[in-house]
PDB file of N, CA, C, O and CB in Angstrom:
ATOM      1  N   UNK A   1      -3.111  81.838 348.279  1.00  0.00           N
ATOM      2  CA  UNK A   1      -3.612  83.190 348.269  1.00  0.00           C
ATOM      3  C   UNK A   1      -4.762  83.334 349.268  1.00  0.00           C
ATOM      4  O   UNK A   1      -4.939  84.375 349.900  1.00  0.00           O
ATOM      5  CB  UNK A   1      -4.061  83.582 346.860  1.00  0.00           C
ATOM      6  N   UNK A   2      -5.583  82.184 349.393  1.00  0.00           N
ATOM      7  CA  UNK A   2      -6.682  82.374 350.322  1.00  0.00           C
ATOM      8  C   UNK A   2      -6.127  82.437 351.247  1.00  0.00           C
ATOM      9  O   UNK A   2      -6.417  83.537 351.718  1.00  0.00           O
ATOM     10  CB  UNK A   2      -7.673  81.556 350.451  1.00  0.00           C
ATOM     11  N   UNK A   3      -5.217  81.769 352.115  1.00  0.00           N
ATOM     12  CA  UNK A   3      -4.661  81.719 353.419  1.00  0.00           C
ATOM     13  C   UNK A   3      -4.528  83.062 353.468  1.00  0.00           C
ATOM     14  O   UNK A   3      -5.388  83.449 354.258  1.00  0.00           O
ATOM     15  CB  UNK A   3      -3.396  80.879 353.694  1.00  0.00           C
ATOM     16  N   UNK A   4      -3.773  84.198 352.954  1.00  0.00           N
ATOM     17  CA  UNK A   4      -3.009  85.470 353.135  1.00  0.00           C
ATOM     18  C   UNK A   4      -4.315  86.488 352.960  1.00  0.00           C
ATOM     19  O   UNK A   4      -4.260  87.575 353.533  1.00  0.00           O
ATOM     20  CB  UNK A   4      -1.632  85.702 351.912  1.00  0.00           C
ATOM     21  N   UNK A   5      -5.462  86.153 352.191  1.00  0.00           N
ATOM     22  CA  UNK A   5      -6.870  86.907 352.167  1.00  0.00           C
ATOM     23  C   UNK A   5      -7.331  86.556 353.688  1.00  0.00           C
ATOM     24  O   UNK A   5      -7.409  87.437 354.545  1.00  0.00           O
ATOM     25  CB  UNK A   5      -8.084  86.271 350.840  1.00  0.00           C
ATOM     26  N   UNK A   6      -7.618  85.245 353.934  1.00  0.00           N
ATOM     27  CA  UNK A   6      -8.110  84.975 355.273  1.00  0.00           C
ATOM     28  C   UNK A   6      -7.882  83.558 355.627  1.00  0.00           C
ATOM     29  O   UNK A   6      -8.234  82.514 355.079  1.00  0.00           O
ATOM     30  CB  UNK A   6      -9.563  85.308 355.399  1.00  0.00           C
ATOM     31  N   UNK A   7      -6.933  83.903 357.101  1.00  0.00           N
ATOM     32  CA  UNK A   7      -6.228  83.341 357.798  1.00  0.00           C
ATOM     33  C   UNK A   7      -6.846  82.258 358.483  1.00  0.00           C
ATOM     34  O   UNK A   7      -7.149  82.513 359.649  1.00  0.00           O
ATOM     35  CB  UNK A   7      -5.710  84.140 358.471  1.00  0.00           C
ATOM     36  N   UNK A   8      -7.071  81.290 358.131  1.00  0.00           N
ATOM     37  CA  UNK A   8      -8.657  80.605 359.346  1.00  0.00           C
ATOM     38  C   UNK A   8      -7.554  79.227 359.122  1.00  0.00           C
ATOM     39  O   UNK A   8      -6.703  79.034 358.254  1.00  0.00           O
ATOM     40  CB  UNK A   8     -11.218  80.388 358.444  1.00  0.00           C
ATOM     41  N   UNK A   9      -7.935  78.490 360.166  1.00  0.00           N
ATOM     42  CA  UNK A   9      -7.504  77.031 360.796  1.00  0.00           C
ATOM     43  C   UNK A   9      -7.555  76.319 359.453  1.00  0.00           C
ATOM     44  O   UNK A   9      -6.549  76.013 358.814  1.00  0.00           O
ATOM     45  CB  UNK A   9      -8.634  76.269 362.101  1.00  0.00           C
ATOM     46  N   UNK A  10      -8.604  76.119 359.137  1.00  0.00           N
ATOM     47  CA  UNK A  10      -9.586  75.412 358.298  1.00  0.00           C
ATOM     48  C   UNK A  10      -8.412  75.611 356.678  1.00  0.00           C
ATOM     49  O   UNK A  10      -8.091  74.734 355.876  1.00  0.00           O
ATOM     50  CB  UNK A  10     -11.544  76.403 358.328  1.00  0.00           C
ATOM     51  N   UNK A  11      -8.108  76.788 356.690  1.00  0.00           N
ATOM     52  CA  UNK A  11      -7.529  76.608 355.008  1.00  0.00           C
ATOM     53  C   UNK A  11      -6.284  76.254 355.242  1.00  0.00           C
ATOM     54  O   UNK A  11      -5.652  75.730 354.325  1.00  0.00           O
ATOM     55  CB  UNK A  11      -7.502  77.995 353.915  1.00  0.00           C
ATOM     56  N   UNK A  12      -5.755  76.438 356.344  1.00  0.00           N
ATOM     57  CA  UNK A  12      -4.523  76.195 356.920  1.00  0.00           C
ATOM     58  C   UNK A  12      -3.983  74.395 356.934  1.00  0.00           C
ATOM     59  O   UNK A  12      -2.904  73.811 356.835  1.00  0.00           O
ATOM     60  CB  UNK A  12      -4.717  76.859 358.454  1.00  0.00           C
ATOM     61  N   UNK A  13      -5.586  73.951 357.137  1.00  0.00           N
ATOM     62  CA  UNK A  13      -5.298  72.347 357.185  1.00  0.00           C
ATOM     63  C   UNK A  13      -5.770  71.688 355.886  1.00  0.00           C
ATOM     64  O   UNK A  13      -5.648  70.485 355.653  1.00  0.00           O
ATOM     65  CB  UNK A  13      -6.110  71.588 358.465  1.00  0.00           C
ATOM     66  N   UNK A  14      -6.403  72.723 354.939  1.00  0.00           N
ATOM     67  CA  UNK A  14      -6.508  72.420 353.273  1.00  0.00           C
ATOM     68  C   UNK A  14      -5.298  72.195 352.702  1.00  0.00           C
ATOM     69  O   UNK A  14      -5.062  71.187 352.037  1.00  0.00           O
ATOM     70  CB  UNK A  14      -7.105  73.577 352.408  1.00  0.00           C
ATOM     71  N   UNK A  15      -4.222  73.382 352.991  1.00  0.00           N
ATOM     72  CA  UNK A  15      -2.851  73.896 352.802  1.00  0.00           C
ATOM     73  C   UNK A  15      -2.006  72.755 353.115  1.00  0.00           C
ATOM     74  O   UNK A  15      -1.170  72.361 352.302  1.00  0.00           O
ATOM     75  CB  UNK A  15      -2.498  75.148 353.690  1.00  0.00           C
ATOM     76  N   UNK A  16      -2.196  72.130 354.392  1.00  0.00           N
ATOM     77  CA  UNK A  16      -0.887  71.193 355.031  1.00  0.00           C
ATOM     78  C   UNK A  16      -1.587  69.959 354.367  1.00  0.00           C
ATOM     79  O   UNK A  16      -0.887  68.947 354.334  1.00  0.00           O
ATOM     80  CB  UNK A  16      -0.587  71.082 357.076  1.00  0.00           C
ATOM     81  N   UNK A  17      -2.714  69.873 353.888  1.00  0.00           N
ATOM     82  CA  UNK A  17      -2.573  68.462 353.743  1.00  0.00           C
ATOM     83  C   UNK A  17      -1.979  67.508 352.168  1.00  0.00           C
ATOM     84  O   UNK A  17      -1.422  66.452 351.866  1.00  0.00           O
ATOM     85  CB  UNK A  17      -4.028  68.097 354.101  1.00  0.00           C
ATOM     86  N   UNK A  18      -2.703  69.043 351.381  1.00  0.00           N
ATOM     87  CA  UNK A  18      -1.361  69.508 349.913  1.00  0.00           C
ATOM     88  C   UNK A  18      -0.443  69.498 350.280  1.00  0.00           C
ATOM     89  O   UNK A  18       0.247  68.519 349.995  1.00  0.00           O
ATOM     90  CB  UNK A  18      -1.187  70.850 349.139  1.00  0.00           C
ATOM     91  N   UNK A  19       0.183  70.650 351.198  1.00  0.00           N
ATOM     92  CA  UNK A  19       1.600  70.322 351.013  1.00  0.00           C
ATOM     93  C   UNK A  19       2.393  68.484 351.919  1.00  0.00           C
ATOM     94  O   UNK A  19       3.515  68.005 352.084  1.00  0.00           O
ATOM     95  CB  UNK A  19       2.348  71.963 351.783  1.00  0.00           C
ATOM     96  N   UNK A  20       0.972  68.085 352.240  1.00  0.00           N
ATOM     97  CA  UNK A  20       1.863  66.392 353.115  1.00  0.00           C
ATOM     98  C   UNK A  20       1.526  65.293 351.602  1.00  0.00           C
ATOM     99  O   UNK A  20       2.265  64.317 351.478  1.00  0.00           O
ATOM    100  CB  UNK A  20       0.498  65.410 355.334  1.00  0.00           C
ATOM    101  N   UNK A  21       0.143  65.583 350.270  1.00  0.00           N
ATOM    102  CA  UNK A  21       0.058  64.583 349.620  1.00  0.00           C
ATOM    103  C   UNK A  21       1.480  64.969 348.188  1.00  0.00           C
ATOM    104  O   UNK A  21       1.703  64.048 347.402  1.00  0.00           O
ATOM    105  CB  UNK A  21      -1.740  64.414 349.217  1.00  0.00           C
ATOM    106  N   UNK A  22       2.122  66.034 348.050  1.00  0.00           N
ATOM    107  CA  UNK A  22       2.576  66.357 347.481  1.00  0.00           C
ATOM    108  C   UNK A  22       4.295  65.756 347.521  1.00  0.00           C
ATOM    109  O   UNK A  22       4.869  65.464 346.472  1.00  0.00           O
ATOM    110  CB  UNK A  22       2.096  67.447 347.618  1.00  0.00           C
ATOM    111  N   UNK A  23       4.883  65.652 348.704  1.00  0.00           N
ATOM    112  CA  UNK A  23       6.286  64.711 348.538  1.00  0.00           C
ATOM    113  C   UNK A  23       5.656  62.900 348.475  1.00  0.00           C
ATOM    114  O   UNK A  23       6.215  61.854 348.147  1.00  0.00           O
ATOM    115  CB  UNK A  23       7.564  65.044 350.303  1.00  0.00           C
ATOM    116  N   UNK A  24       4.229  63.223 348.973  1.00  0.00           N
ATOM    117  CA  UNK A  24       4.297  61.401 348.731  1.00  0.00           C
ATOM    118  C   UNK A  24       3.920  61.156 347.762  1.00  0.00           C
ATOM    119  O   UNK A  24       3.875  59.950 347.518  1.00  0.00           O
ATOM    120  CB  UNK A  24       3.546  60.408 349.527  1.00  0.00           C
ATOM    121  N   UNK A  25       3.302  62.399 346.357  1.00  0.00           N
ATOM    122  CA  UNK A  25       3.184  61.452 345.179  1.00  0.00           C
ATOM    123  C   UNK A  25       4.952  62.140 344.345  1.00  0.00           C
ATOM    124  O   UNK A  25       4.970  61.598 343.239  1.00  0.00           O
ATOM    125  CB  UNK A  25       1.229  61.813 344.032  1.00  0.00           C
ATOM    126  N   UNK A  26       6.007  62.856 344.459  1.00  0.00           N
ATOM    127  CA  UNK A  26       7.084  62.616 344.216  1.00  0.00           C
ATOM    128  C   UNK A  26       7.791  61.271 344.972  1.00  0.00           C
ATOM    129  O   UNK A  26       8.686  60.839 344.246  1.00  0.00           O
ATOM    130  CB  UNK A  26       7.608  63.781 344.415  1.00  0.00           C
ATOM    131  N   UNK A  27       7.644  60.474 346.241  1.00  0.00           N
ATOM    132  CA  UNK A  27       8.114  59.691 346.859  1.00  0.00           C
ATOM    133  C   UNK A  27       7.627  58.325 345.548  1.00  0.00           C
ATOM    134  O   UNK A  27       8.337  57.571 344.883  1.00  0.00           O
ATOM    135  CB  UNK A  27       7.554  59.803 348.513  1.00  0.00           C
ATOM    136  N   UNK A  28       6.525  58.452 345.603  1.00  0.00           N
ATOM    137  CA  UNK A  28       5.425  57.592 344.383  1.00  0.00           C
ATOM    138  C   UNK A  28       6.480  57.130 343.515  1.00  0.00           C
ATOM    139  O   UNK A  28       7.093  56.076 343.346  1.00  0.00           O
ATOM    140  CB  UNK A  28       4.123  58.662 343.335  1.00  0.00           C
ATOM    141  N   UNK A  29       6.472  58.811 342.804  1.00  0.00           N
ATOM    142  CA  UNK A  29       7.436  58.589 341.186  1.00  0.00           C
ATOM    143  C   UNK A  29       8.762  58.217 341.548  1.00  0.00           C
ATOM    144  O   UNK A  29       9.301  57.331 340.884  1.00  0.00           O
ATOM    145  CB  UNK A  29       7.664  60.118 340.108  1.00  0.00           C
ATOM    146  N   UNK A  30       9.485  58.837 342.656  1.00  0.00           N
ATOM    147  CA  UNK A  30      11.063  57.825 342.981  1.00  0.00           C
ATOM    148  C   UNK A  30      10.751  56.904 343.149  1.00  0.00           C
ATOM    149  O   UNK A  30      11.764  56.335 342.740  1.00  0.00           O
ATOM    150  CB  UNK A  30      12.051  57.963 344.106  1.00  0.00           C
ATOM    151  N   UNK A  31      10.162  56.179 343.428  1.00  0.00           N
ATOM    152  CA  UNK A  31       9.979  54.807 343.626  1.00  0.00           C
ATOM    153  C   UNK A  31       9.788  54.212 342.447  1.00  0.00           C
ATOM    154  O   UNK A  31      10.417  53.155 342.414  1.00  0.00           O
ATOM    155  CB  UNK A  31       8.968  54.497 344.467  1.00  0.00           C
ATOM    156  N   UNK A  32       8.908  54.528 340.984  1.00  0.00           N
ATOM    157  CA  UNK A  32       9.036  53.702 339.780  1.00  0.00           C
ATOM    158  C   UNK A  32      10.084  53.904 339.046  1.00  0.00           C
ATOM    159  O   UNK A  32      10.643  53.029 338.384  1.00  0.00           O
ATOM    160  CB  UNK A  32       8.047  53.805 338.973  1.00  0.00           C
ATOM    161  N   UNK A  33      10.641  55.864 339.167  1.00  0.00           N
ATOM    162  CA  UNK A  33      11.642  55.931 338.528  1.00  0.00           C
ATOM    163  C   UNK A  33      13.239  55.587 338.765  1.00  0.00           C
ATOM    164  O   UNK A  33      14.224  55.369 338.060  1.00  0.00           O
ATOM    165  CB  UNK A  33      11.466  56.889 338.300  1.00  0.00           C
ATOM    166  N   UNK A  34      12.870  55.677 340.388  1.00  0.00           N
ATOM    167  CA  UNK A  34      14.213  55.107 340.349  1.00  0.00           C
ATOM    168  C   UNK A  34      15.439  56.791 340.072  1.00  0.00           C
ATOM    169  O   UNK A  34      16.603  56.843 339.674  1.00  0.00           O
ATOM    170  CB  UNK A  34      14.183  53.685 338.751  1.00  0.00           C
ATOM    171  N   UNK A  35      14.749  57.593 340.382  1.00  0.00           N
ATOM    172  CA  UNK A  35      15.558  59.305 339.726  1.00  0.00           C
ATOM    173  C   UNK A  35      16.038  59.726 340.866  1.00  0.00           C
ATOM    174  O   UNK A  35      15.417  60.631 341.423  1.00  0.00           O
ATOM    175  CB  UNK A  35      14.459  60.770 339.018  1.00  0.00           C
ATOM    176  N   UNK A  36      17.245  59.193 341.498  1.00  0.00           N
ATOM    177  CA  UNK A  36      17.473  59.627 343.093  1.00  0.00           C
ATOM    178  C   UNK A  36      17.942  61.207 342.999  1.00  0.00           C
ATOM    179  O   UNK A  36      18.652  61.664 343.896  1.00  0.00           O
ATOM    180  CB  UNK A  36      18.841  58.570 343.958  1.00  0.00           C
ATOM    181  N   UNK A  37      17.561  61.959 341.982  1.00  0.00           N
ATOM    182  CA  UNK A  37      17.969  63.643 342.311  1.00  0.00           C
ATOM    183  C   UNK A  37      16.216  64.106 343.248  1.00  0.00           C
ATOM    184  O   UNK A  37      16.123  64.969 344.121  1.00  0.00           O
ATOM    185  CB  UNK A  37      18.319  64.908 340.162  1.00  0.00           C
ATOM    186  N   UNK A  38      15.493  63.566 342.916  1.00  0.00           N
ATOM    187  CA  UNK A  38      13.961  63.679 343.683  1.00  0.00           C
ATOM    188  C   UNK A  38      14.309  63.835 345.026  1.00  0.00           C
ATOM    189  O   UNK A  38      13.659  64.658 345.671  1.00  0.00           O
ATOM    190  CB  UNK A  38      12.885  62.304 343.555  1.00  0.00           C
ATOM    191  N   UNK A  39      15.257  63.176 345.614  1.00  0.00           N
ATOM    192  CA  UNK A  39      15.647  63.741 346.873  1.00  0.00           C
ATOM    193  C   UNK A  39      15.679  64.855 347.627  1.00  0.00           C
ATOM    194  O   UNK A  39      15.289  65.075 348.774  1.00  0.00           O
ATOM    195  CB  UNK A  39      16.419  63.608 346.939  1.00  0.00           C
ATOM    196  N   UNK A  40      16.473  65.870 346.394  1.00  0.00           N
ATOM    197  CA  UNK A  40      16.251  66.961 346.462  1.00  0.00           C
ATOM    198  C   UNK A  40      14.994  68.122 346.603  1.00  0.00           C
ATOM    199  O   UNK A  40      14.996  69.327 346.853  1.00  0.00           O
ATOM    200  CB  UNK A  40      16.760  66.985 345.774  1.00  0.00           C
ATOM    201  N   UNK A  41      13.972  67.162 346.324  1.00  0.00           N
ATOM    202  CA  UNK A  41      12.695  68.004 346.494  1.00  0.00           C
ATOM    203  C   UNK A  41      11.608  67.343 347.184  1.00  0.00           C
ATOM    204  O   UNK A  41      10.473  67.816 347.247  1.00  0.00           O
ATOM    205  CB  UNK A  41      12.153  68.434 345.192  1.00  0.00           C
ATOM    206  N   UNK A  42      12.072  65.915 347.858  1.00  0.00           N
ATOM    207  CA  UNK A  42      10.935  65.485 348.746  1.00  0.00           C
ATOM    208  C   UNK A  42      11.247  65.666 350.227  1.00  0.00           C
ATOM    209  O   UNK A  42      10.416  65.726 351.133  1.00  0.00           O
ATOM    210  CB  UNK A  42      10.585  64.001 348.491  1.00  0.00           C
ATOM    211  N   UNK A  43      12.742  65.751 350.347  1.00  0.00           N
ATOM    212  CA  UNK A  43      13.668  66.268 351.594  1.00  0.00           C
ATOM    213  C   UNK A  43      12.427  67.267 351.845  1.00  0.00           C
ATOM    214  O   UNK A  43      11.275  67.018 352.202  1.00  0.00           O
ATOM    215  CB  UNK A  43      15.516  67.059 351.254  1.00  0.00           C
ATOM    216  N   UNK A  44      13.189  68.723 351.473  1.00  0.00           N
ATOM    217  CA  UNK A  44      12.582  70.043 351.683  1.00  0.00           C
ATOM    218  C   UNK A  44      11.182  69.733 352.046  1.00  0.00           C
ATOM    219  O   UNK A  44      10.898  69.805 353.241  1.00  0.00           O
ATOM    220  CB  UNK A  44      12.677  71.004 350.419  1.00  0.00           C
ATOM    221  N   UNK A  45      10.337  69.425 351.268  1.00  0.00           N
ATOM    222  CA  UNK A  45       9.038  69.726 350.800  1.00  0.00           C
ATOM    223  C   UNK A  45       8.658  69.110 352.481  1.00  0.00           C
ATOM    224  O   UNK A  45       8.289  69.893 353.357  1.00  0.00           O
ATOM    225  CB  UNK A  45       8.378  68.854 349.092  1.00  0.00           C
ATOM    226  N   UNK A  46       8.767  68.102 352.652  1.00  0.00           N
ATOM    227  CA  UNK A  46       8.528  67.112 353.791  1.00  0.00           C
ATOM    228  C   UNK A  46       8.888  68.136 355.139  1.00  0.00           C
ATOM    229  O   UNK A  46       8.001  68.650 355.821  1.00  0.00           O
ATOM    230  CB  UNK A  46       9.654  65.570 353.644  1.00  0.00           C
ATOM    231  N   UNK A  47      10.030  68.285 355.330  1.00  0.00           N
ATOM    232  CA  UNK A  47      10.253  69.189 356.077  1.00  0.00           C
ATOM    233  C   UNK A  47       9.630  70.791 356.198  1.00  0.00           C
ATOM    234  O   UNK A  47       9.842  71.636 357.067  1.00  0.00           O
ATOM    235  CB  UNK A  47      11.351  69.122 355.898  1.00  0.00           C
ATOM    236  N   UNK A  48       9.001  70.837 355.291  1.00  0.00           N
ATOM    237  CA  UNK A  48       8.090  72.404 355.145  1.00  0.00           C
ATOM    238  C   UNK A  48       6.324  71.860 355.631  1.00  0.00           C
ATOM    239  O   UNK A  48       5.425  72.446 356.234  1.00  0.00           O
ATOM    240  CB  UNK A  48       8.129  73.179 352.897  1.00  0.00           C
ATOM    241  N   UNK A  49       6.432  70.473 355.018  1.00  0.00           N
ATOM    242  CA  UNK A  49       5.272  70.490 355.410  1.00  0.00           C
ATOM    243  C   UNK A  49       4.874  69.749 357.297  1.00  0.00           C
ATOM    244  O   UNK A  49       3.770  69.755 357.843  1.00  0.00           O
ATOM    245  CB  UNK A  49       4.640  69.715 354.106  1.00  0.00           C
ATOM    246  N   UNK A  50       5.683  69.414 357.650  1.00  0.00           N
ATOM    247  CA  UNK A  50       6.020  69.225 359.401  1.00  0.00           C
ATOM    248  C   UNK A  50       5.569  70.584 359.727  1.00  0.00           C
ATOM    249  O   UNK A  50       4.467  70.911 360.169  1.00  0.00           O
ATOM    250  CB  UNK A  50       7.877  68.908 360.003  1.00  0.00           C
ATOM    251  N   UNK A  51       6.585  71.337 359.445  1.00  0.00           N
ATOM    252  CA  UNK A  51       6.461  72.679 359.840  1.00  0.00           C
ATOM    253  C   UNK A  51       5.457  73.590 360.126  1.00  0.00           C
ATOM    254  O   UNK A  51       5.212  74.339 361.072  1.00  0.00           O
ATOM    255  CB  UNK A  51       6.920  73.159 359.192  1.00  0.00           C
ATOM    256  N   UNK A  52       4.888  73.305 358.950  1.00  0.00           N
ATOM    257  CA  UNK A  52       3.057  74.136 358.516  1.00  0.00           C
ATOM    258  C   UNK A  52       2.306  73.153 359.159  1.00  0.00           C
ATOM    259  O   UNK A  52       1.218  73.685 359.375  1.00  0.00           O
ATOM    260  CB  UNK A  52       2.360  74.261 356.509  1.00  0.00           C
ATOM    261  N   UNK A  53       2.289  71.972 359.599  1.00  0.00           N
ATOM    262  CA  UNK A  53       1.104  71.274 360.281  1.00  0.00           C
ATOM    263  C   UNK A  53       1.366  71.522 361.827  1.00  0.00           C
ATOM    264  O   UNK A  53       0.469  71.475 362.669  1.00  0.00           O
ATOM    265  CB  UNK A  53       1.016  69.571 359.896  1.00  0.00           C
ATOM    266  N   UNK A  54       2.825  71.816 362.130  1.00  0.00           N
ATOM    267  CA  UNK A  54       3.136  71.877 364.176  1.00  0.00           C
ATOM    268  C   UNK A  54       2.217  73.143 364.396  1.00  0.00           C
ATOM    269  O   UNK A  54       1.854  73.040 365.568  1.00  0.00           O
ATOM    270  CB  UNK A  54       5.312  72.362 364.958  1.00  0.00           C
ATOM    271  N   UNK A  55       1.776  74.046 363.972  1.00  0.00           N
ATOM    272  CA  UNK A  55       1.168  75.465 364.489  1.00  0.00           C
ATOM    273  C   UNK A  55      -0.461  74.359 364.428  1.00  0.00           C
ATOM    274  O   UNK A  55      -1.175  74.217 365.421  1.00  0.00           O
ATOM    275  CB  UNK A  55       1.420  77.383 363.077  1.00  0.00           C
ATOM    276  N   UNK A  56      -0.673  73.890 363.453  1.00  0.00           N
ATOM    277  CA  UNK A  56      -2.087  73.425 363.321  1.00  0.00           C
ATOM    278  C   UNK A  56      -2.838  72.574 364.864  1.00  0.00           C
ATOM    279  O   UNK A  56      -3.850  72.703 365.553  1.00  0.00           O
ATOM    280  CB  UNK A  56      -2.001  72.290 361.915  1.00  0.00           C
ATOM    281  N   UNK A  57      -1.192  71.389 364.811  1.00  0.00           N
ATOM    282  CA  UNK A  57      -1.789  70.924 365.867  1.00  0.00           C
ATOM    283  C   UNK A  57      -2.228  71.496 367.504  1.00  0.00           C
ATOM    284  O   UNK A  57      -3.192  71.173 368.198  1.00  0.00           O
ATOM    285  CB  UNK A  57      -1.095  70.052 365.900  1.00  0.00           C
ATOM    286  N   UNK A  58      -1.408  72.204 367.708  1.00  0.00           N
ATOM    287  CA  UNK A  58      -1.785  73.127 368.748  1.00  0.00           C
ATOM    288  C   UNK A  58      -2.922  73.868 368.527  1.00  0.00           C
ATOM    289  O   UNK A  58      -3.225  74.657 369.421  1.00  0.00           O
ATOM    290  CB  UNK A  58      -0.815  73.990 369.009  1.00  0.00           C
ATOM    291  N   UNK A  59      -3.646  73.805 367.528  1.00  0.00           N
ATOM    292  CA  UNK A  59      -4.560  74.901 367.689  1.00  0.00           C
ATOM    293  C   UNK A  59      -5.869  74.597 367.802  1.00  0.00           C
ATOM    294  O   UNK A  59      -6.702  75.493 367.943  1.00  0.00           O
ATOM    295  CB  UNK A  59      -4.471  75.752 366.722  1.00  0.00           C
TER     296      UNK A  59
END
């Protein structure tokens, strides 16, 4: 919500770095659990969060 109140670099790289610790603590839990449907949501997530950090680095 802050990002969309105000747009600044800074929350932008608060934002990407949640969304980069967030498939590695699901990567975490596939790894003890062993639950290969997690796939399904560390794929995406990983790939969203590339995404949201390529505008960062340029900037």
């Amino acid at each position: 919500m802050l990002r969309i109140a105000d747009p600044q670099i800074r929350f932008g790289r608060f934002d990407g770095a949640g969304r980069i610790l967030f498939p590695v603590w699901m990567a975490w839990t596939l790894s003890m659990s062993k639950i290969p449907i997690l796939w399904m949501s560390i794929v995406p997530e990983t790939l969203w969060a590339i995404a949201q950090w390529l505008p960062l680095r340029r900037g």
